[in-house]
PQR file of N, CA, C, O and H, with PARSE charges and radii, in Angstrom:
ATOM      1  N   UNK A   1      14.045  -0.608  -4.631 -0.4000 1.5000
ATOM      2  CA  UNK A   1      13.177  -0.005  -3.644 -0.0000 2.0000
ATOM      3  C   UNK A   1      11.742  -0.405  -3.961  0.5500 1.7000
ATOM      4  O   UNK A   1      11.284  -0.373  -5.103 -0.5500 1.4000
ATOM      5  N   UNK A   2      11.026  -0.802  -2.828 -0.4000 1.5000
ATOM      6  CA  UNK A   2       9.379  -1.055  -3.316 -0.0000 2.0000
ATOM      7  C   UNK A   2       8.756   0.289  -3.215  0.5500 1.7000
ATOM      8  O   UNK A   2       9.087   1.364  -2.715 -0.5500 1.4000
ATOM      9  H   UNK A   2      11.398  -0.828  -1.900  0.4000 1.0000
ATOM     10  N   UNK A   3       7.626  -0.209  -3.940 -0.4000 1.5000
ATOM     11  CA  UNK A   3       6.782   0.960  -3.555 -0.0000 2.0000
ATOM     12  C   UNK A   3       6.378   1.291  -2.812  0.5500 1.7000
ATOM     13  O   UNK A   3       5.932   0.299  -2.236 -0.5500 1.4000
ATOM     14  H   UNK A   3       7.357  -1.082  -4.347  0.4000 1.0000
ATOM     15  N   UNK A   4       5.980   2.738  -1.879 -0.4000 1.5000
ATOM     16  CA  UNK A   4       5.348   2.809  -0.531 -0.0000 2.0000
ATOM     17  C   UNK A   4       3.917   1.950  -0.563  0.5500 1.7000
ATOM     18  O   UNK A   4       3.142   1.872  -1.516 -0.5500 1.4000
ATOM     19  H   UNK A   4       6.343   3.543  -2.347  0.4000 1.0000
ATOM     20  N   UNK A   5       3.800   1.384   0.633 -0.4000 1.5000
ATOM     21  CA  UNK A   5       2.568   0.757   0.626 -0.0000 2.0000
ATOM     22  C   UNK A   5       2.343  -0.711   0.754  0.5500 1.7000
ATOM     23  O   UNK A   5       1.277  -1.327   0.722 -0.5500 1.4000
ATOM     24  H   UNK A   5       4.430   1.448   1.407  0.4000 1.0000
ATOM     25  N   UNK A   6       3.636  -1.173   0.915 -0.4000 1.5000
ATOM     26  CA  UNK A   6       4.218  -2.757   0.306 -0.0000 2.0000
ATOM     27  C   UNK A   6       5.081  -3.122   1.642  0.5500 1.7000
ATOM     28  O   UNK A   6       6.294  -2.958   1.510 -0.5500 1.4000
ATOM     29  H   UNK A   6       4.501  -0.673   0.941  0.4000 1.0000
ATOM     30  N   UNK A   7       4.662  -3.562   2.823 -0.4000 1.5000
ATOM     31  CA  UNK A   7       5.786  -3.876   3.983 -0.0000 2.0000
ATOM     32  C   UNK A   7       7.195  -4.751   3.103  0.5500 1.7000
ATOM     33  O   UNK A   7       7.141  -5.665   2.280 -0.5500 1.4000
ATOM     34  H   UNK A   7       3.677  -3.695   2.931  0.4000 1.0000
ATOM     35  N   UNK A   8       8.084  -4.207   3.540 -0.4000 1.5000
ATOM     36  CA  UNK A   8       9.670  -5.022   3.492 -0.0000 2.0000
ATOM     37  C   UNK A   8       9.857  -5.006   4.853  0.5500 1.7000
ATOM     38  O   UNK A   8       9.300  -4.456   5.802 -0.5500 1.4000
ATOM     39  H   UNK A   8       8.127  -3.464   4.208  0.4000 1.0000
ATOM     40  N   UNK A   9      11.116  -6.017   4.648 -0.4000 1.5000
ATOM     41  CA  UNK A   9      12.187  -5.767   5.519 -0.0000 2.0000
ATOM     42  C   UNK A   9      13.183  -5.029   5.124  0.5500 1.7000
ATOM     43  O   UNK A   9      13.963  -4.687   6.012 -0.5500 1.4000
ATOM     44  H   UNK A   9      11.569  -6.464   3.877  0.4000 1.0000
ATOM     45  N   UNK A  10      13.401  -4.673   4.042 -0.4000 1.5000
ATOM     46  CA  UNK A  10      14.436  -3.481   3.113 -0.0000 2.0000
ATOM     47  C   UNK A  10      13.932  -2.460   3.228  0.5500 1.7000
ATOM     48  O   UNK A  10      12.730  -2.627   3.438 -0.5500 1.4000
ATOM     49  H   UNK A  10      12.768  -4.951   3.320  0.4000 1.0000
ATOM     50  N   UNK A  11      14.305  -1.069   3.194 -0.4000 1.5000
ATOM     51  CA  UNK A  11      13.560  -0.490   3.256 -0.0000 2.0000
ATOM     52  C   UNK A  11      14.231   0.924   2.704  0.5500 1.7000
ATOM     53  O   UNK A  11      15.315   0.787   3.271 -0.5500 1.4000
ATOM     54  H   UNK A  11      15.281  -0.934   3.023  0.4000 1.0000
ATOM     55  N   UNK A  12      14.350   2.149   2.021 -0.4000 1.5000
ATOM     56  CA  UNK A  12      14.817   2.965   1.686 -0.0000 2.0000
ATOM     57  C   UNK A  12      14.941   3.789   2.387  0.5500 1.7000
ATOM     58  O   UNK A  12      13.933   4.273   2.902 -0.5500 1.4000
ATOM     59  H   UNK A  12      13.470   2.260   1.560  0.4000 1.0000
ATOM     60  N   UNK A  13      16.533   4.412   2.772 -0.4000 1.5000
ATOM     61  CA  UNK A  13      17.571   5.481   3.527 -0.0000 2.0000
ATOM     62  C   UNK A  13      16.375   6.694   3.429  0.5500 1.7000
ATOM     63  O   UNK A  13      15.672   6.988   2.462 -0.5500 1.4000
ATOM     64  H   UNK A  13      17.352   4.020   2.354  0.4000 1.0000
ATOM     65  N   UNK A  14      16.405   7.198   4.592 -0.4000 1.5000
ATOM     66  CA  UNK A  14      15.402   8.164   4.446 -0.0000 2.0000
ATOM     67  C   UNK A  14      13.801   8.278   4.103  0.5500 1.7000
ATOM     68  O   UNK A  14      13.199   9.289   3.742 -0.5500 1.4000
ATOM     69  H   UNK A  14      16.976   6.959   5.377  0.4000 1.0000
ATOM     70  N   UNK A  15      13.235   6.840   4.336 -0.4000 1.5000
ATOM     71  CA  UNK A  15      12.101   6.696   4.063 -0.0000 2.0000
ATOM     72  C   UNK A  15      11.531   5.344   5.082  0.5500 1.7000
ATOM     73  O   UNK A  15      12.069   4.238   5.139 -0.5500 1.4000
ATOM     74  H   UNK A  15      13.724   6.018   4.630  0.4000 1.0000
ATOM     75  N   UNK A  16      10.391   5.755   5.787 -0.4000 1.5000
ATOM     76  CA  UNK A  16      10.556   4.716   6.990 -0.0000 2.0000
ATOM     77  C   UNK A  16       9.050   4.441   7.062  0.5500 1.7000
ATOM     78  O   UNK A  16       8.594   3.925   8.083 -0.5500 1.4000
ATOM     79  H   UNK A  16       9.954   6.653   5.741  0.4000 1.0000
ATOM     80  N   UNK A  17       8.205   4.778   5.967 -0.4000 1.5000
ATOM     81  CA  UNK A  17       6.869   4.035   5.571 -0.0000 2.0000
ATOM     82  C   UNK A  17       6.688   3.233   5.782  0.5500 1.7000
ATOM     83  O   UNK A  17       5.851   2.909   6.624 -0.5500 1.4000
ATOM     84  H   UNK A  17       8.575   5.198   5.138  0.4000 1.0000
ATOM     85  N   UNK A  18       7.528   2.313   4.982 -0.4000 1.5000
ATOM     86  CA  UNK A  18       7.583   0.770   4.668 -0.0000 2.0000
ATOM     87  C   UNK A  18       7.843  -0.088   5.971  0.5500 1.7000
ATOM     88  O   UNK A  18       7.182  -1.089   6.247 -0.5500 1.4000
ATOM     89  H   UNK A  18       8.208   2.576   4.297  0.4000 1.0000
ATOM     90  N   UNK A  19       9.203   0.567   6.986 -0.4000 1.5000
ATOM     91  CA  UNK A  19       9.705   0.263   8.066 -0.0000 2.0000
ATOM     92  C   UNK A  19       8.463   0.049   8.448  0.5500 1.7000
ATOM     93  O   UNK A  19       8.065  -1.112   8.546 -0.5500 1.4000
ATOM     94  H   UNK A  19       9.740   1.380   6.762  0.4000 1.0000
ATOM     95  N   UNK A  20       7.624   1.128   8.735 -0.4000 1.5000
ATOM     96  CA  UNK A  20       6.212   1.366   9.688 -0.0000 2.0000
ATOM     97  C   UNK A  20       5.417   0.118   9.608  0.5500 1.7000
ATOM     98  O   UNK A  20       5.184  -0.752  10.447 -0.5500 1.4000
ATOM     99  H   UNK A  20       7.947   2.071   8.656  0.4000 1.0000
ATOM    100  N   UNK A  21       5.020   0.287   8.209 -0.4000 1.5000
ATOM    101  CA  UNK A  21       3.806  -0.446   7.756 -0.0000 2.0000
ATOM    102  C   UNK A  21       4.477  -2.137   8.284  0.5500 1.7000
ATOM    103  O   UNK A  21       3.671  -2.849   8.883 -0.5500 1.4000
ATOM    104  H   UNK A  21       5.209   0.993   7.527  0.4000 1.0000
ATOM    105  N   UNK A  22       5.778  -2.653   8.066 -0.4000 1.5000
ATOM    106  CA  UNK A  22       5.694  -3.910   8.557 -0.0000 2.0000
ATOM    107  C   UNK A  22       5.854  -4.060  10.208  0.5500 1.7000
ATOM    108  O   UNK A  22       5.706  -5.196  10.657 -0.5500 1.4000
ATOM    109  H   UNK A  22       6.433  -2.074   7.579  0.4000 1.0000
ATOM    110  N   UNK A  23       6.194  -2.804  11.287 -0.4000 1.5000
ATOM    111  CA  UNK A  23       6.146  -3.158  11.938 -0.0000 2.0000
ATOM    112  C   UNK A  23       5.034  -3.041  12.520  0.5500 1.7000
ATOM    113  O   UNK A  23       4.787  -3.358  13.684 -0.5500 1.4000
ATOM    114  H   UNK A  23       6.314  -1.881  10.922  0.4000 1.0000
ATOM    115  N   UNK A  24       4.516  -2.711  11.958 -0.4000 1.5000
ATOM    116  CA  UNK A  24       2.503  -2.403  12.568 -0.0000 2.0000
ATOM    117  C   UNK A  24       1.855  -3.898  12.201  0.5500 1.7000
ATOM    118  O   UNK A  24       0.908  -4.429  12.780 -0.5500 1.4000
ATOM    119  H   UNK A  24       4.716  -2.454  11.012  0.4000 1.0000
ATOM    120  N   UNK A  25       2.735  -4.511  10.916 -0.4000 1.5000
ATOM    121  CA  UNK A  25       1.906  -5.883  10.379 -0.0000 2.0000
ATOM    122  C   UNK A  25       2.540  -7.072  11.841  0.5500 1.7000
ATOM    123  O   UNK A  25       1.707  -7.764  12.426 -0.5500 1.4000
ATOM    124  H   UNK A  25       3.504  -4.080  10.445  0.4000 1.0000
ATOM    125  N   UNK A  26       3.838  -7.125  12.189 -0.4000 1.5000
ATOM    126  CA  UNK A  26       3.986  -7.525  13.128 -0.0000 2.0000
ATOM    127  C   UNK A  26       3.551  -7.785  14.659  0.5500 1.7000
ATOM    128  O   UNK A  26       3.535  -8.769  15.399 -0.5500 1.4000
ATOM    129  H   UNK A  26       4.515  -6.563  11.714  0.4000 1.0000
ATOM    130  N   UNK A  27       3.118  -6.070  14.804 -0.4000 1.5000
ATOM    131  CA  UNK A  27       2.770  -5.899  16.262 -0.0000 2.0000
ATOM    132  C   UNK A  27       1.117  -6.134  16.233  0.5500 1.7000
ATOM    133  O   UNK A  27       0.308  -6.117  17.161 -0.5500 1.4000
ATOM    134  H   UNK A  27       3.131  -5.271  14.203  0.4000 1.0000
ATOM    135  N   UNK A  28       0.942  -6.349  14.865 -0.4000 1.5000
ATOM    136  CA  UNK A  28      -0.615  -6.764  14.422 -0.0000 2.0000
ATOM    137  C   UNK A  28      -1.372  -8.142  14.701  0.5500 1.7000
ATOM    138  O   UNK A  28      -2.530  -8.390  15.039 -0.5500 1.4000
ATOM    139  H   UNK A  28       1.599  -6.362  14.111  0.4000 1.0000
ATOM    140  N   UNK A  29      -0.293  -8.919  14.435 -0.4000 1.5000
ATOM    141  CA  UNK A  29      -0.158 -10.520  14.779 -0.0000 2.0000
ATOM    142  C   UNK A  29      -0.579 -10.879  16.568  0.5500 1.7000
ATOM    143  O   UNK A  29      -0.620 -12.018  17.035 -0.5500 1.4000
ATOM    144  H   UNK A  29       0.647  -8.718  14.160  0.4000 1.0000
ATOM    145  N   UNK A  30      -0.846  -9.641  17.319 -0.4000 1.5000
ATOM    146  CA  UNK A  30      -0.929  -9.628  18.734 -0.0000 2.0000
ATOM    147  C   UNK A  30      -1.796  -8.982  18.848  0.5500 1.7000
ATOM    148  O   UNK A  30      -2.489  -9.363  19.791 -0.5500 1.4000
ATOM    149  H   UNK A  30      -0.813  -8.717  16.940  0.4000 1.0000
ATOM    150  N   UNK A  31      -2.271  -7.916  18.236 -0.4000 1.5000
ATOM    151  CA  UNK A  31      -3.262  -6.760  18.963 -0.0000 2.0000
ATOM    152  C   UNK A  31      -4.460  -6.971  17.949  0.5500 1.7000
ATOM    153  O   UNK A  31      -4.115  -7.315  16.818 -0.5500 1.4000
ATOM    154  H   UNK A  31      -1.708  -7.606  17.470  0.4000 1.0000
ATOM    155  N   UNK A  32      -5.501  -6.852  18.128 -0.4000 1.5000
ATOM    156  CA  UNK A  32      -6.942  -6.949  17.370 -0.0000 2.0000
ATOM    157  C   UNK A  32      -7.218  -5.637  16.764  0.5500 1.7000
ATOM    158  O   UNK A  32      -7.596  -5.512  15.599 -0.5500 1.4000
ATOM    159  H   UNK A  32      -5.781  -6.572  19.047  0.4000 1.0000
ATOM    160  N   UNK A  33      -7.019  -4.647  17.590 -0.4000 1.5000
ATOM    161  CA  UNK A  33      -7.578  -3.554  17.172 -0.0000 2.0000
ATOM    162  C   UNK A  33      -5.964  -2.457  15.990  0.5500 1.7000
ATOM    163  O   UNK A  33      -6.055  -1.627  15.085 -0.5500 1.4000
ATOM    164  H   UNK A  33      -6.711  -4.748  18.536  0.4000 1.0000
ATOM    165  N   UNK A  34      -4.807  -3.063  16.662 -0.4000 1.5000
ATOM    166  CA  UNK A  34      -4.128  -2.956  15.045 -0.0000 2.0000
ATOM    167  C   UNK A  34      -4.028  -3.513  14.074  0.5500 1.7000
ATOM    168  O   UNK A  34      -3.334  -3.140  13.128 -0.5500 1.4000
ATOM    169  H   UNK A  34      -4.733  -3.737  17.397  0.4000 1.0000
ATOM    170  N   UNK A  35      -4.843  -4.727  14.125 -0.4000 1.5000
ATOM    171  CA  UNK A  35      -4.803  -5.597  12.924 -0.0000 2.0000
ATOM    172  C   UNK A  35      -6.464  -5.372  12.121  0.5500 1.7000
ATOM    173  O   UNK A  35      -6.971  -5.840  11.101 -0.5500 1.4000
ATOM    174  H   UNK A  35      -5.407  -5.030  14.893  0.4000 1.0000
ATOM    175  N   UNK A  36      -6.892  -4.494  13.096 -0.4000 1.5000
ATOM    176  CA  UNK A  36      -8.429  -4.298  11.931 -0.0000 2.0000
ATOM    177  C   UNK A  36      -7.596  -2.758  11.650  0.5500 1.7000
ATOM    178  O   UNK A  36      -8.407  -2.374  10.807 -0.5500 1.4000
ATOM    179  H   UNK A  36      -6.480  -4.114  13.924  0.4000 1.0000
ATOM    180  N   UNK A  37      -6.809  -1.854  11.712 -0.4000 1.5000
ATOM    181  CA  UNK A  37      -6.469  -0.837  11.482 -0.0000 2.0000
ATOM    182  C   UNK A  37      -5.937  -1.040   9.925  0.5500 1.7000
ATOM    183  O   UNK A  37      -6.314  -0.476   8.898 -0.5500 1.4000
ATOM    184  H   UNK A  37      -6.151  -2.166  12.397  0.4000 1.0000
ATOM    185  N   UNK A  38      -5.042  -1.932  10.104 -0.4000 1.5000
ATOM    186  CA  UNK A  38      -3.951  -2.419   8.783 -0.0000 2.0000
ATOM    187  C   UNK A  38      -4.686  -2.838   8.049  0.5500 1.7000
ATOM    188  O   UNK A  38      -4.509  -2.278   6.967 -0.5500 1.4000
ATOM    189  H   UNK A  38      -4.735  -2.390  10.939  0.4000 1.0000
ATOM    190  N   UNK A  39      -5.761  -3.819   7.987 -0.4000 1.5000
ATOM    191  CA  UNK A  39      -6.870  -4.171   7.350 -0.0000 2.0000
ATOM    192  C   UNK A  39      -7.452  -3.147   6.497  0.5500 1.7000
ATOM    193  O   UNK A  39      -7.641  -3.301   5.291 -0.5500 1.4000
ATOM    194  H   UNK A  39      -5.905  -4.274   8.865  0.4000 1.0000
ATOM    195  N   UNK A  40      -7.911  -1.419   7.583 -0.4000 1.5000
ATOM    196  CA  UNK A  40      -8.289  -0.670   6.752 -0.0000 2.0000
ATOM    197  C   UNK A  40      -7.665  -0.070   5.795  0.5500 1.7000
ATOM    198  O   UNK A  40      -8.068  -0.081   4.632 -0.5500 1.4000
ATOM    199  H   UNK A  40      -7.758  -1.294   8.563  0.4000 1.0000
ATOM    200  N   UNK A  41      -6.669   0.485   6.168 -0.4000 1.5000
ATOM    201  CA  UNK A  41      -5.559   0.910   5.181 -0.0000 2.0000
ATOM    202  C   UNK A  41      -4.830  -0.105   4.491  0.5500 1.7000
ATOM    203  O   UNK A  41      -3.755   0.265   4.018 -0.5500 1.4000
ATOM    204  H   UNK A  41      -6.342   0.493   7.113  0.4000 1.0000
ATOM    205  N   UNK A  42      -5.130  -1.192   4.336 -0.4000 1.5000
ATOM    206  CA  UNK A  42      -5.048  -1.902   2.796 -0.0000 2.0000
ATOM    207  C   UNK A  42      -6.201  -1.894   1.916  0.5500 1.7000
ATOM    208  O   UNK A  42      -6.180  -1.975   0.688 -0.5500 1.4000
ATOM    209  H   UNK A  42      -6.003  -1.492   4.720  0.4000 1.0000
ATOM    210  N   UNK A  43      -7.458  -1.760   2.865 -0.4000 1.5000
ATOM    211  CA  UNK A  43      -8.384  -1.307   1.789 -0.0000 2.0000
ATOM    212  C   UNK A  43      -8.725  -0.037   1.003  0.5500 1.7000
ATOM    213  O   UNK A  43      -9.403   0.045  -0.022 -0.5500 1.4000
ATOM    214  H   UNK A  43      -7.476  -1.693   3.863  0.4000 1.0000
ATOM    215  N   UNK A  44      -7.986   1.143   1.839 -0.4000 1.5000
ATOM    216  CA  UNK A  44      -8.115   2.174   1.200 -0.0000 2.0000
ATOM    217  C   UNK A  44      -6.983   2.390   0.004  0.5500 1.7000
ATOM    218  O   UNK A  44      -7.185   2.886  -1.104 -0.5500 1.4000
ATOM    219  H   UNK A  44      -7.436   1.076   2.671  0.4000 1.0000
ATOM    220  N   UNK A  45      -5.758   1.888   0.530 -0.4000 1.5000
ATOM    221  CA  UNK A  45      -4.686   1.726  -0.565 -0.0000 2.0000
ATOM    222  C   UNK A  45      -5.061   0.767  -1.961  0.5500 1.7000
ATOM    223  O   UNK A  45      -4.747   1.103  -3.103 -0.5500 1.4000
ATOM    224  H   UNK A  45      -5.594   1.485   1.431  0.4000 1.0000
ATOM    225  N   UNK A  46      -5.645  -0.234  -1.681 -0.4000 1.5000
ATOM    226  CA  UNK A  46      -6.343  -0.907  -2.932 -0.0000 2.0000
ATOM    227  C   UNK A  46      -6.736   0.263  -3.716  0.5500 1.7000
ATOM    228  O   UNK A  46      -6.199   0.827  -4.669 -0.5500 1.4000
ATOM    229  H   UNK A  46      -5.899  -0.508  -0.753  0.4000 1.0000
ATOM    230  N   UNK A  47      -8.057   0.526  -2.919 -0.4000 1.5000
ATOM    231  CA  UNK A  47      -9.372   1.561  -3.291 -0.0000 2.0000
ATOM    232  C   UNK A  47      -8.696   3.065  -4.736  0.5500 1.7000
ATOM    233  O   UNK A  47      -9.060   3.508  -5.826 -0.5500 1.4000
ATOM    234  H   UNK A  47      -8.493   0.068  -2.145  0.4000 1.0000
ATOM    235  N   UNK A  48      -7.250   3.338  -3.436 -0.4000 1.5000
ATOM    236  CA  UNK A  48      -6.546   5.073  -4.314 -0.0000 2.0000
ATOM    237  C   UNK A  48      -5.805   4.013  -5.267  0.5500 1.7000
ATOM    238  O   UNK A  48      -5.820   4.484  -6.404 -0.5500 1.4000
ATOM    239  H   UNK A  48      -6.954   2.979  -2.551  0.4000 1.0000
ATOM    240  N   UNK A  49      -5.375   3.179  -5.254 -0.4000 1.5000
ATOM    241  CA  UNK A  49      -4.627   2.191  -6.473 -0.0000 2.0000
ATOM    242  C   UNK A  49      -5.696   2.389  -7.703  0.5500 1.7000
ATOM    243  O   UNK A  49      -5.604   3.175  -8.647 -0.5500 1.4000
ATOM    244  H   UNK A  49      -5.363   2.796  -4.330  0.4000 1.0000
ATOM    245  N   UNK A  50      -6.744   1.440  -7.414 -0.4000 1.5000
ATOM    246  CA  UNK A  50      -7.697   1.372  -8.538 -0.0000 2.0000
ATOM    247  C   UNK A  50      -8.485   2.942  -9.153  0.5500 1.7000
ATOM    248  O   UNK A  50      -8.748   3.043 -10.352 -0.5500 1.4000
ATOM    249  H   UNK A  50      -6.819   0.801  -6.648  0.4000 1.0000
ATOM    250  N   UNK A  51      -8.774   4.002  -8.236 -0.4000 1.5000
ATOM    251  CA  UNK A  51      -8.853   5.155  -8.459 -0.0000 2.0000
ATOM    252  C   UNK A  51      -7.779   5.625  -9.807  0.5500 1.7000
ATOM    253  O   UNK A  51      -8.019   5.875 -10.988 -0.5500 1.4000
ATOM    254  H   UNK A  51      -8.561   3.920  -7.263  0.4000 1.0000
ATOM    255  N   UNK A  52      -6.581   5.606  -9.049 -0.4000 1.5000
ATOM    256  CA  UNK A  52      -5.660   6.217 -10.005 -0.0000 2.0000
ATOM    257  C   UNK A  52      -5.196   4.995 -11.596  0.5500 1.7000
ATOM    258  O   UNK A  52      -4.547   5.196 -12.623 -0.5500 1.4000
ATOM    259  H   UNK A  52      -6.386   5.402  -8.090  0.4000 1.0000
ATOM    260  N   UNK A  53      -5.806   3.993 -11.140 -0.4000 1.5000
ATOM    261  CA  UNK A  53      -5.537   3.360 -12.757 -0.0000 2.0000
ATOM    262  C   UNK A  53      -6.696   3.432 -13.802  0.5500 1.7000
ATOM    263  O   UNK A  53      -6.637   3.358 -15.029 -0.5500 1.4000
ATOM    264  H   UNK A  53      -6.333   3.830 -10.306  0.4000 1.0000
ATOM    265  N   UNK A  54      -7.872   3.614 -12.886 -0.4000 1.5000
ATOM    266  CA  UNK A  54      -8.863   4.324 -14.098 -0.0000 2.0000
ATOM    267  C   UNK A  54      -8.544   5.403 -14.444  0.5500 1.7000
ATOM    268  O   UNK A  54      -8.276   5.643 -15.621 -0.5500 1.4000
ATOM    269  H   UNK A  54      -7.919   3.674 -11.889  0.4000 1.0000
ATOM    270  N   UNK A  55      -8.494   6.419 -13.370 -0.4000 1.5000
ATOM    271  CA  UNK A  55      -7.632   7.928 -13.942 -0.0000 2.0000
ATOM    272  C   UNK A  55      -6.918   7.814 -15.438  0.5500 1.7000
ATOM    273  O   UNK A  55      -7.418   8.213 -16.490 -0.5500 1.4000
ATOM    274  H   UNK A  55      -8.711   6.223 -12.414  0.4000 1.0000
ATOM    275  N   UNK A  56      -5.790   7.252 -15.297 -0.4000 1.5000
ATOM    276  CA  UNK A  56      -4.662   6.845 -16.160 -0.0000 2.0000
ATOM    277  C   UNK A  56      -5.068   6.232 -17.679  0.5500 1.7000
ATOM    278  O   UNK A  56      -4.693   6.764 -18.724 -0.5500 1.4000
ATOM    279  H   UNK A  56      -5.384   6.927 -14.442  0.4000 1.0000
ATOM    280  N   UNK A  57      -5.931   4.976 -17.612 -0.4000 1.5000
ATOM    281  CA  UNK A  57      -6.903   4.007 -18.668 -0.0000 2.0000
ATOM    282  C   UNK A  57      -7.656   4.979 -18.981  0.5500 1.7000
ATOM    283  O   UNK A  57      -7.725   4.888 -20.207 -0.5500 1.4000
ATOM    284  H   UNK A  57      -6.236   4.544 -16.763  0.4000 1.0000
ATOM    285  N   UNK A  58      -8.276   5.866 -18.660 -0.4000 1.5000
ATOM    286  CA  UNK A  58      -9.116   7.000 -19.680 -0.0000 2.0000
ATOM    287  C   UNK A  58      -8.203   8.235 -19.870  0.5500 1.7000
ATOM    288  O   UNK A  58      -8.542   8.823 -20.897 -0.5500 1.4000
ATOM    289  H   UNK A  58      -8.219   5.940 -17.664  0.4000 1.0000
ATOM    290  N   UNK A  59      -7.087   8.883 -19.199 -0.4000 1.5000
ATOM    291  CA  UNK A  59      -6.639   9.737 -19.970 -0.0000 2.0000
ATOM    292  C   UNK A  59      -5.505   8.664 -21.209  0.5500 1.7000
ATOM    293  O   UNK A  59      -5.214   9.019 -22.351 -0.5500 1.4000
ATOM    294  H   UNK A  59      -6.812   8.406 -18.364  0.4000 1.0000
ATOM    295  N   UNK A  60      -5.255   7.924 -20.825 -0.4000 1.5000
ATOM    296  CA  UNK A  60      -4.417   7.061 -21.996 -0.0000 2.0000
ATOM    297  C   UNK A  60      -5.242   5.998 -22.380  0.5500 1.7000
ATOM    298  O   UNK A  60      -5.226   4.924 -21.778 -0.5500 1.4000
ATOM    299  H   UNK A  60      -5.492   7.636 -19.898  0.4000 1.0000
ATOM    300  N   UNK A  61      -5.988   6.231 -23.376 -0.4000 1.5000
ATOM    301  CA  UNK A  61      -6.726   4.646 -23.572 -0.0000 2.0000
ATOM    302  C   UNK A  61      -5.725   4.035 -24.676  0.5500 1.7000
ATOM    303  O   UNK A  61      -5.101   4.678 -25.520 -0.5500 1.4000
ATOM    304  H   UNK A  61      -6.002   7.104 -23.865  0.4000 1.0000
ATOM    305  N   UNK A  62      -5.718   2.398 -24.436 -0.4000 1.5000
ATOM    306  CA  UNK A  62      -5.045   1.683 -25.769 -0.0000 2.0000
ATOM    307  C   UNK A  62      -5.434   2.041 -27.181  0.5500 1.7000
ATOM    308  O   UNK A  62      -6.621   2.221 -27.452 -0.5500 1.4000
ATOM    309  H   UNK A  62      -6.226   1.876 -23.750  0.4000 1.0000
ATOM    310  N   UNK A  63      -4.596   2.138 -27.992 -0.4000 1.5000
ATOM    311  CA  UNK A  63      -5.004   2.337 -29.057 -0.0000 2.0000
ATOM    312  C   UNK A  63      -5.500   0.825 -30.059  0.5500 1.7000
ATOM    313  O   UNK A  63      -4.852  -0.220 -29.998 -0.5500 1.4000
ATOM    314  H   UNK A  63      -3.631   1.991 -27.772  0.4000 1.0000
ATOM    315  N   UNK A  64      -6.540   0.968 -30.790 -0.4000 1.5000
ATOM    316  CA  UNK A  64      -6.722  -0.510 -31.716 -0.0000 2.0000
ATOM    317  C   UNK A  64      -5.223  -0.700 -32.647  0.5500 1.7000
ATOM    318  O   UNK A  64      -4.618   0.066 -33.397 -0.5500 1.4000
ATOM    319  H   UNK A  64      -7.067   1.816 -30.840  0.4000 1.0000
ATOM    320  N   UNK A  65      -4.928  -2.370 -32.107 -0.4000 1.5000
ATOM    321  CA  UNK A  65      -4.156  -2.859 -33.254 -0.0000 2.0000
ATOM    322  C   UNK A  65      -3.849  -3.203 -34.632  0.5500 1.7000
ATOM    323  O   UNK A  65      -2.751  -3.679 -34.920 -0.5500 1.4000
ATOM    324  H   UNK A  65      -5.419  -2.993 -31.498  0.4000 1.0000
TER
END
């Protein structure tokens, strides 16, 4: 299973995110104003990605080898 956030064509029983997100990337390939939409919400998904891995890198920092 991918992670939400990641268009497939696979997609997990009971979970239709993924379904969404590629058919919006599809129907995107035609429409301007859904393809600056998808645009945004890959930038905000970047944006909470990198949010939550600094989160993570300061409550767990590496320890010296």
């Amino acid at each position: 299973q991918m992670p939400a956030g990641v268009p497939v064509a696979t997609v997990a029983v009971g979970s239709a995110r993924n379904a969404g997100l590629l058919a919006a990337r599809i129907l995107g390939t035609s429409d301007e104003t859904l393809r600056a939409r998808i645009i945004d919400a890959q930038a905000a998904l970047k944006e909470m990605v990198a949010e939550k891995d600094a989160h993570v890198r300061q409550e767990y920092p590496r320890r010296a080898e």
